[in-house]
MOPAC internal coordinates of N, CA, C and O (Angstrom, degrees):
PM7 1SCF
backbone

  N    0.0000 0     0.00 0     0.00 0    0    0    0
  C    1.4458 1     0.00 0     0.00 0    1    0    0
  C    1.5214 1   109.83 1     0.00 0    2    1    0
  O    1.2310 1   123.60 1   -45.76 1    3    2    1
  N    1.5271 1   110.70 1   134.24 1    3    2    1
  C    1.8969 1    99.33 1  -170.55 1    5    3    2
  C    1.8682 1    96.14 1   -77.24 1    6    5    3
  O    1.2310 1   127.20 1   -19.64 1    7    6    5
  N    0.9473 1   103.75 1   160.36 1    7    6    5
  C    1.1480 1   128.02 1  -160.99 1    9    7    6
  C    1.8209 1   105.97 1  -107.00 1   10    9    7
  O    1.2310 1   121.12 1   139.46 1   11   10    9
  N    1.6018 1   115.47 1   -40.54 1   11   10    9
  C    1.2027 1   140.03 1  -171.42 1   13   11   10
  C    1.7932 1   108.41 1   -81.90 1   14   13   11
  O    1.2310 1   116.67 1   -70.93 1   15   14   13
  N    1.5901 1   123.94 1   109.07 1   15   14   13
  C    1.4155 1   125.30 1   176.54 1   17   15   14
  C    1.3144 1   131.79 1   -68.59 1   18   17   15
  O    1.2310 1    95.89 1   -22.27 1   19   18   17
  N    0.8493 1   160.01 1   157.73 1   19   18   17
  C    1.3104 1   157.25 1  -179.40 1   21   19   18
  C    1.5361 1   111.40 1   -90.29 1   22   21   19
  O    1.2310 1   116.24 1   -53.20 1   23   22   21
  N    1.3352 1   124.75 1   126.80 1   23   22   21
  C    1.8349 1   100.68 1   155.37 1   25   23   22
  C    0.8588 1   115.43 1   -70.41 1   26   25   23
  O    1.2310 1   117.84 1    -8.91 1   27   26   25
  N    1.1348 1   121.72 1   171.09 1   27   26   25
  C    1.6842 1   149.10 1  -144.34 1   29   27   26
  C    1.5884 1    85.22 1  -126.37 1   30   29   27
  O    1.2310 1   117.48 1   -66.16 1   31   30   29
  N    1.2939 1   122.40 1   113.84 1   31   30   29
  C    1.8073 1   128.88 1   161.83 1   33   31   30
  C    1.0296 1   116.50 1   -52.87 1   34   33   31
  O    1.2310 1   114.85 1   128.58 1   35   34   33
  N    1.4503 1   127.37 1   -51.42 1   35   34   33
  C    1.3327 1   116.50 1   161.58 1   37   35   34
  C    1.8310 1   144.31 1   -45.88 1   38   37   35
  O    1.2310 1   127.00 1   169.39 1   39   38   37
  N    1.4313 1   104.14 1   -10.61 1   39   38   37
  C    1.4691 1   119.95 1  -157.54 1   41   39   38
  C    1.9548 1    80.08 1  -118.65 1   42   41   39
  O    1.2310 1   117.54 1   173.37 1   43   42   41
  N    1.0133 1   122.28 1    -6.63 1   43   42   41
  C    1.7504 1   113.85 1  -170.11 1   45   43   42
  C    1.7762 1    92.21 1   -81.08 1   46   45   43
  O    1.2310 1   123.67 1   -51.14 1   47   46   45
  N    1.5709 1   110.57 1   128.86 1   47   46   45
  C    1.7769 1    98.14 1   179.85 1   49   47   46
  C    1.5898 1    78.09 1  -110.90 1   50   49   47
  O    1.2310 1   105.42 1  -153.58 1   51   50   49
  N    1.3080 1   144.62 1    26.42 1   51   50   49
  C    1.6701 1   105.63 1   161.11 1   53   51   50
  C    1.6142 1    94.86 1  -112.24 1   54   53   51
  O    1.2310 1   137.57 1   -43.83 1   55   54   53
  N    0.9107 1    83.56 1   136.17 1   55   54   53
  C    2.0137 1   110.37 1   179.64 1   57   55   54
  C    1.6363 1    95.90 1   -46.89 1   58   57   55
  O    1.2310 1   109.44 1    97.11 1   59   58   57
  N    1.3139 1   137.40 1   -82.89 1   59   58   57
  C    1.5769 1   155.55 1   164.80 1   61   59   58
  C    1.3165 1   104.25 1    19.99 1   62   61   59
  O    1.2310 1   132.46 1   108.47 1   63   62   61
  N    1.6042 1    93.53 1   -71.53 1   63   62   61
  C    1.7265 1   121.79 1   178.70 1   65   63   62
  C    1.2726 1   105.62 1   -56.93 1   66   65   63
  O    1.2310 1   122.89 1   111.83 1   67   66   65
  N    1.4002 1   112.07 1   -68.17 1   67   66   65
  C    2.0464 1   108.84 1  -176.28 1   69   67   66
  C    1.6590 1   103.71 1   -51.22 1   70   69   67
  O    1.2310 1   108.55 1   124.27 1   71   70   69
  N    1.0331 1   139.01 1   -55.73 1   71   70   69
  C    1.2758 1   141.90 1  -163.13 1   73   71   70
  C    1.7745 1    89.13 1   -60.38 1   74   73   71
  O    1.2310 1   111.03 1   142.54 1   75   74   73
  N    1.1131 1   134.49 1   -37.46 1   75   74   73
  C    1.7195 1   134.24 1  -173.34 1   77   75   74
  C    1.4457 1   109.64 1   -84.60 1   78   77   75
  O    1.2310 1   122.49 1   149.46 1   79   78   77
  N    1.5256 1   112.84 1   -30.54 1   79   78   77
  C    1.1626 1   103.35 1   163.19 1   81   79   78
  C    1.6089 1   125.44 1  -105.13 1   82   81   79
  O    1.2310 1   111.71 1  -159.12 1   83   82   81
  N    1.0485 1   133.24 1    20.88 1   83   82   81
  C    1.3748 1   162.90 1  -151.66 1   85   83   82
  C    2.1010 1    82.60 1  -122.37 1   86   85   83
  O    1.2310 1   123.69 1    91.06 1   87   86   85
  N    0.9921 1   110.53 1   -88.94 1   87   86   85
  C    1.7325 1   112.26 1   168.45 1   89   87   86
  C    1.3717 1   123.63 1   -37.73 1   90   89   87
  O    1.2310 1   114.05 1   151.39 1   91   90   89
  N    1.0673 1   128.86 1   -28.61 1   91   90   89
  C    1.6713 1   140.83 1   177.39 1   93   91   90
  C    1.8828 1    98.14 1   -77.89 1   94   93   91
  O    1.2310 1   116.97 1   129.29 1   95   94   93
  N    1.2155 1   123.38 1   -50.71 1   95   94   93
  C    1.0382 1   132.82 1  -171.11 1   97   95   94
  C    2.0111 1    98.49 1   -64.19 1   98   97   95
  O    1.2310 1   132.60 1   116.64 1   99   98   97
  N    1.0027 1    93.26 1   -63.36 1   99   98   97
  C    1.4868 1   108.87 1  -171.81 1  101   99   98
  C    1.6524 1   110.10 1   -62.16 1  102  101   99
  O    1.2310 1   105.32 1   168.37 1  103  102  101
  N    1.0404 1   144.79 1   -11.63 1  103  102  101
  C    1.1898 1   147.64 1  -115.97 1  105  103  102
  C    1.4002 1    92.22 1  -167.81 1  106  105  103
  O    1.2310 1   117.95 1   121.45 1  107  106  105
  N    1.4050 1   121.51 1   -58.55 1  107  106  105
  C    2.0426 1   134.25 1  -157.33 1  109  107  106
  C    1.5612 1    89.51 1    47.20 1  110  109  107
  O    1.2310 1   110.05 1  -122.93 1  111  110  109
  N    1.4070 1   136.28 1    57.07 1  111  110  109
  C    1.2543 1   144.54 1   124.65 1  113  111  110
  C    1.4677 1   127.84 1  -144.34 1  114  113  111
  O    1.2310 1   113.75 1   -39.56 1  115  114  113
  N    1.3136 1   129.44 1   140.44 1  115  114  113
  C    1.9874 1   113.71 1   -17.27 1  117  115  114
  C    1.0785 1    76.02 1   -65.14 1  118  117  115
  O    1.2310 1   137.89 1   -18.28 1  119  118  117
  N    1.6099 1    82.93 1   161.72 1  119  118  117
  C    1.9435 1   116.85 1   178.52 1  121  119  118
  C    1.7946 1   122.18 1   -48.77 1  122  121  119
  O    1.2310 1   123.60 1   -64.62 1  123  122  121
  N    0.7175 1   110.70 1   115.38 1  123  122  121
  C    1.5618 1   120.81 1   171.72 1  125  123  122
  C    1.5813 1   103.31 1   -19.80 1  126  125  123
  O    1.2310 1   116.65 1   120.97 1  127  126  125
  N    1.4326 1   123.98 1   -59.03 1  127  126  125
  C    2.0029 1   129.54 1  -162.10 1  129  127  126
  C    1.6270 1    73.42 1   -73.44 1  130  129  127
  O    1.2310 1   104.83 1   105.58 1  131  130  129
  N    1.0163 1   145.66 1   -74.42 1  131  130  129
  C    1.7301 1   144.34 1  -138.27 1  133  131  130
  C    1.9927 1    93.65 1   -64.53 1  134  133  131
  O    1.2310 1   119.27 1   133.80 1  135  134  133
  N    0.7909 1   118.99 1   -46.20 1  135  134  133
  C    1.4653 1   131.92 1   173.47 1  137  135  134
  C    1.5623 1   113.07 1   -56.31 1  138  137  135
  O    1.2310 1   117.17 1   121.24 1  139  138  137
  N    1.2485 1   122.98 1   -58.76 1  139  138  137
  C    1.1881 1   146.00 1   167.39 1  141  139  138
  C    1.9415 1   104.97 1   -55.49 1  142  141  139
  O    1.2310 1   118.65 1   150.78 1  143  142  141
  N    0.9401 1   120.18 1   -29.22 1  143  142  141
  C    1.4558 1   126.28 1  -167.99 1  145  143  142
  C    1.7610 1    83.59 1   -86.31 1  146  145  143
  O    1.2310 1   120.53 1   103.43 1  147  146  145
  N    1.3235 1   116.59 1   -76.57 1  147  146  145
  C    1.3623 1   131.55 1   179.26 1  149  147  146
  C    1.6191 1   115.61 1   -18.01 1  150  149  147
  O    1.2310 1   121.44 1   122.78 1  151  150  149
  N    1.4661 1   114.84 1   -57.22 1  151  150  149
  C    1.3915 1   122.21 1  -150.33 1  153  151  150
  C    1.9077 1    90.22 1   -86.32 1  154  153  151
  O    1.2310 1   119.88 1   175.27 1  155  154  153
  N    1.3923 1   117.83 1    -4.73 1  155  154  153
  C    1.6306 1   101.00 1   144.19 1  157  155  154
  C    1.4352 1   136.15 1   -27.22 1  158  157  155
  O    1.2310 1   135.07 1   129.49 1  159  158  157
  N    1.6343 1    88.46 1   -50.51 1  159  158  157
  C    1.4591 1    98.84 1  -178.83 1  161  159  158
  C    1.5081 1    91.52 1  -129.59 1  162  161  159
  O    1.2310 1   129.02 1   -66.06 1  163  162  161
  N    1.3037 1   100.23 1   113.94 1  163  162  161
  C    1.5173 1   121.32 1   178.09 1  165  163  162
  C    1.8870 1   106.71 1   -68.57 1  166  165  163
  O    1.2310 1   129.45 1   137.88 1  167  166  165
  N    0.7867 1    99.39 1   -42.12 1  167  166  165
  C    2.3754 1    91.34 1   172.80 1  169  167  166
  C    1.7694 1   102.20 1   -72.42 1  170  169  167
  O    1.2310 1   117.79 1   153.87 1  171  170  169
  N    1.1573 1   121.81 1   -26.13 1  171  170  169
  C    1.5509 1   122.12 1   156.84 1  173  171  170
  C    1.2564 1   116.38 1   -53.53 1  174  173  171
  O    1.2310 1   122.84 1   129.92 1  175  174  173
  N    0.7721 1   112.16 1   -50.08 1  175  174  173
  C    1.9286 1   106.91 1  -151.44 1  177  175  174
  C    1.8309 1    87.69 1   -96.34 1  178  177  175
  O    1.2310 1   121.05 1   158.57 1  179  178  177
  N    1.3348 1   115.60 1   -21.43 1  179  178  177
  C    1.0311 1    95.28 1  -157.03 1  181  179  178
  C    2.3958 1    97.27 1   -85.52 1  182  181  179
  O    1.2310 1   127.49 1   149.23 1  183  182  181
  N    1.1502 1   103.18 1   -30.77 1  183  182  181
  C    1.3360 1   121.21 1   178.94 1  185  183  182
  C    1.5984 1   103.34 1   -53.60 1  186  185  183
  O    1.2310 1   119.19 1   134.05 1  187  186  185
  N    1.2413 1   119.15 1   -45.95 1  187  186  185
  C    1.3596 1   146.42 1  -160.36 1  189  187  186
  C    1.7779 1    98.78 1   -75.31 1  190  189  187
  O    1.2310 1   124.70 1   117.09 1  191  190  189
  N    1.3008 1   108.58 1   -62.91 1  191  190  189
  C    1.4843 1   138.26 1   171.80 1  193  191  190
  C    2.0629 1   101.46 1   -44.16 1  194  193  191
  O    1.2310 1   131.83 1   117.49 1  195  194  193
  N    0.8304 1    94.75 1   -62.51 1  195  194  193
  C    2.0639 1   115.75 1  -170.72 1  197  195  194
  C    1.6949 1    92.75 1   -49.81 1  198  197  195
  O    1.2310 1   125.29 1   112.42 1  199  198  197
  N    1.7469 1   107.45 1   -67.58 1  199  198  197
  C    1.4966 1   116.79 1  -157.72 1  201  199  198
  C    1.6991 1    84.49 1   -59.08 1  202  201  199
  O    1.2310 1   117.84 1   110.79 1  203  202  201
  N    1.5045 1   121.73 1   -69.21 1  203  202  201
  C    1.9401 1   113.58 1   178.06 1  205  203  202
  C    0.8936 1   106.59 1    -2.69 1  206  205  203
  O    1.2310 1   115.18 1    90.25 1  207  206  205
  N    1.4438 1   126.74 1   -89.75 1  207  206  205
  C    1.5223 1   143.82 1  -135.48 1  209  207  206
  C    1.6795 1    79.28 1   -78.42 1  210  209  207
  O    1.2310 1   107.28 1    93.99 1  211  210  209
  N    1.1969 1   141.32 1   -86.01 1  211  210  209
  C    1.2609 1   121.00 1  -167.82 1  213  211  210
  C    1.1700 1   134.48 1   -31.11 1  214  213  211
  O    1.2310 1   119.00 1   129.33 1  215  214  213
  N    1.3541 1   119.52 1   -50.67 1  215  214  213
  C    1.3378 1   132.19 1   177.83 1  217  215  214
  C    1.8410 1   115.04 1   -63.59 1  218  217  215
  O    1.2310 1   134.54 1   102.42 1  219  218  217
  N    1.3692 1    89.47 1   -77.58 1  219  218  217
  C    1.8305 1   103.12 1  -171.00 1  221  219  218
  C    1.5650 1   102.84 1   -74.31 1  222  221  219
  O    1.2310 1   111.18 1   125.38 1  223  222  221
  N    1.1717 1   134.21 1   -54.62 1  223  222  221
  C    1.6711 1   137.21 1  -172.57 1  225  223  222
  C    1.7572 1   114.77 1   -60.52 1  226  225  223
  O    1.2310 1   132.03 1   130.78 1  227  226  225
  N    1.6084 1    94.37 1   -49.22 1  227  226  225
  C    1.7717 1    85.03 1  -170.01 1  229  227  226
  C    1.6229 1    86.00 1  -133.46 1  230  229  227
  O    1.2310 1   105.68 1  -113.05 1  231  230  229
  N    1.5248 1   144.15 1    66.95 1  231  230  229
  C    1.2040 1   140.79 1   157.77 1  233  231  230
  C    1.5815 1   104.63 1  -109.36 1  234  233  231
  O    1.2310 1   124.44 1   -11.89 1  235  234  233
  N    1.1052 1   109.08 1   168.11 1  235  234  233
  C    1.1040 1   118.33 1   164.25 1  237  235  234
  C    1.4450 1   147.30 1  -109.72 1  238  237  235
  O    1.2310 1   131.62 1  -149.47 1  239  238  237
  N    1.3852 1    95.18 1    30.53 1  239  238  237
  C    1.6109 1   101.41 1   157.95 1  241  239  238
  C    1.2731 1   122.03 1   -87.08 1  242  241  239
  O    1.2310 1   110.14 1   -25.94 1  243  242  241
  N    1.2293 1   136.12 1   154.06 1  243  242  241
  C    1.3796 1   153.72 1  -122.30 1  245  243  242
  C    2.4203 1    88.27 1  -122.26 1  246  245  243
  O    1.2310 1   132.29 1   -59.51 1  247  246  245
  N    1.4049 1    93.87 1   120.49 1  247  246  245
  C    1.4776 1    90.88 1  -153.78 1  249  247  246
  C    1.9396 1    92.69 1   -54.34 1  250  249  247
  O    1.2310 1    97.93 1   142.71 1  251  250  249
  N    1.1496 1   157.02 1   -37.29 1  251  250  249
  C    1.3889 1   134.80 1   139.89 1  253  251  250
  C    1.3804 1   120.88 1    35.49 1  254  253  251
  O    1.2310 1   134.41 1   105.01 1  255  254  253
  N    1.5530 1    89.74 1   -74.99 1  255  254  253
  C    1.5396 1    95.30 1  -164.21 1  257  255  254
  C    1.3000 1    98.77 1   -94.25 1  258  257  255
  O    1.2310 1   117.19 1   132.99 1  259  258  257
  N    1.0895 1   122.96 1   -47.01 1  259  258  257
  C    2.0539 1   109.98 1   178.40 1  261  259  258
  C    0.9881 1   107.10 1   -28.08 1  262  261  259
  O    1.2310 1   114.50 1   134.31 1  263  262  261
  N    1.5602 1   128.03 1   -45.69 1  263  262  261
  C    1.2984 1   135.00 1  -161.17 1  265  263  262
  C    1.4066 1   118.59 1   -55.78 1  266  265  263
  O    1.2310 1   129.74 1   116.73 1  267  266  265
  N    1.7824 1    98.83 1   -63.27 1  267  266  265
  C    1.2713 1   127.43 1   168.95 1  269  267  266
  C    1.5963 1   117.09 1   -37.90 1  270  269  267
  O    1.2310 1   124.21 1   131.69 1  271  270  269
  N    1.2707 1   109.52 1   -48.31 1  271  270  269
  C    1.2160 1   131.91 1   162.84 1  273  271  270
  C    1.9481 1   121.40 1   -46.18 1  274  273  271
  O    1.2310 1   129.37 1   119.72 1  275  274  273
  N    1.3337 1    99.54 1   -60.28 1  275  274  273
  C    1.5947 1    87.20 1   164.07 1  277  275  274
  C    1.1213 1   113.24 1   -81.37 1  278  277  275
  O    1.2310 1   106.66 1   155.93 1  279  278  277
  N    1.1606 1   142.42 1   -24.07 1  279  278  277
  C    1.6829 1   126.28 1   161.77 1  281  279  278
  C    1.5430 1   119.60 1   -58.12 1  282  281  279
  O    1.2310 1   129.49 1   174.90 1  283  282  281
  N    0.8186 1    99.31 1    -5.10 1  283  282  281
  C    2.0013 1   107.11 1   160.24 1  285  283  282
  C    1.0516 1   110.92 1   -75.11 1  286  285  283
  O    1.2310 1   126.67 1   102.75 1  287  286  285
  N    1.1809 1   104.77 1   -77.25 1  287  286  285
  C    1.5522 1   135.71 1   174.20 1  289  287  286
  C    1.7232 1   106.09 1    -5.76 1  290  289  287
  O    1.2310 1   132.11 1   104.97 1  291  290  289
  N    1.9730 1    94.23 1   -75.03 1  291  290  289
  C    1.3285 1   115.59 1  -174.77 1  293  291  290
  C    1.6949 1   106.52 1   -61.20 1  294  293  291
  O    1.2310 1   121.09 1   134.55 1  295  294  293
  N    1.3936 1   115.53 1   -45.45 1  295  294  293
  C    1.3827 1    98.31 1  -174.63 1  297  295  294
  C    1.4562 1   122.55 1   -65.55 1  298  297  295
  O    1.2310 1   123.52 1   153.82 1  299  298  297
  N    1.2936 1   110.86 1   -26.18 1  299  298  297
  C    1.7794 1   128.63 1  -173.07 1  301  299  298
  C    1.7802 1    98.39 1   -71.38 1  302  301  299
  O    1.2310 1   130.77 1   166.96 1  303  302  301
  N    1.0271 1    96.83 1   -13.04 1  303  302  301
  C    1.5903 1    88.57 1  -172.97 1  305  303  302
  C    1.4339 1   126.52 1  -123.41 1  306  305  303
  O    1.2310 1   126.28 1   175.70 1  307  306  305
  N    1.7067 1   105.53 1    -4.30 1  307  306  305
  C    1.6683 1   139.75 1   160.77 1  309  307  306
  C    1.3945 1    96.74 1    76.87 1  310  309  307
  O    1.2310 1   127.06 1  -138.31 1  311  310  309
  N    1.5139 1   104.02 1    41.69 1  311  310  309
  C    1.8326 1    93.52 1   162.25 1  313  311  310
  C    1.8982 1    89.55 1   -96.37 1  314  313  311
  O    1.2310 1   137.01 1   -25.21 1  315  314  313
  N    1.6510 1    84.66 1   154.79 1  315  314  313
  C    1.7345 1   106.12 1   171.41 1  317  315  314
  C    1.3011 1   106.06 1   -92.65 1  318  317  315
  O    1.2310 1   121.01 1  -113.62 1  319  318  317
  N    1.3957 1   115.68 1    66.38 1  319  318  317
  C    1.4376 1   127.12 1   163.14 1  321  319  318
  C    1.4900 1   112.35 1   -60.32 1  322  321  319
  O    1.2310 1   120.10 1   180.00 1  323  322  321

């Protein structure tokens, strides 16, 4: 049983965070619960949130390789992605 709570989006008062988890919802990337785990610690989620949007939203790799990229990810870490 996870042990770890989620915040509640509604109860988040810095805008930054809602707008990151507001996109997770809309999007299901990164995942809404992984986002929600994050905004515990608001300089987390928000560091975490920044590199996203840089990387996956406005980078320029060709979605291919992002892809490729979380299938690493998942295998290195033995999820059945």
């Amino acid at each position: 049983m996870a042990r770890i709570s989620y915040v509640d989006h509604d109860h988040l008062a810095d805008p930054e965070l809602r707008e990151y988890m507001e996109q997770a919802r809309r999007f299901g990337t990164p995942r809404p619960e992984t986002q929600a785990i994050r905004s515990h610690v608001p300089a987390v989620a928000k560091a975490f949130s920044r590199a996203w949007e840089r990387i996956f939203r406005h980078g320029i790799l060709e979605h291919s390789l992002k892809e490729l990229c979380r299938v690493y990810v998942s295998k290195t870490i033995d999820c059945n992605y």
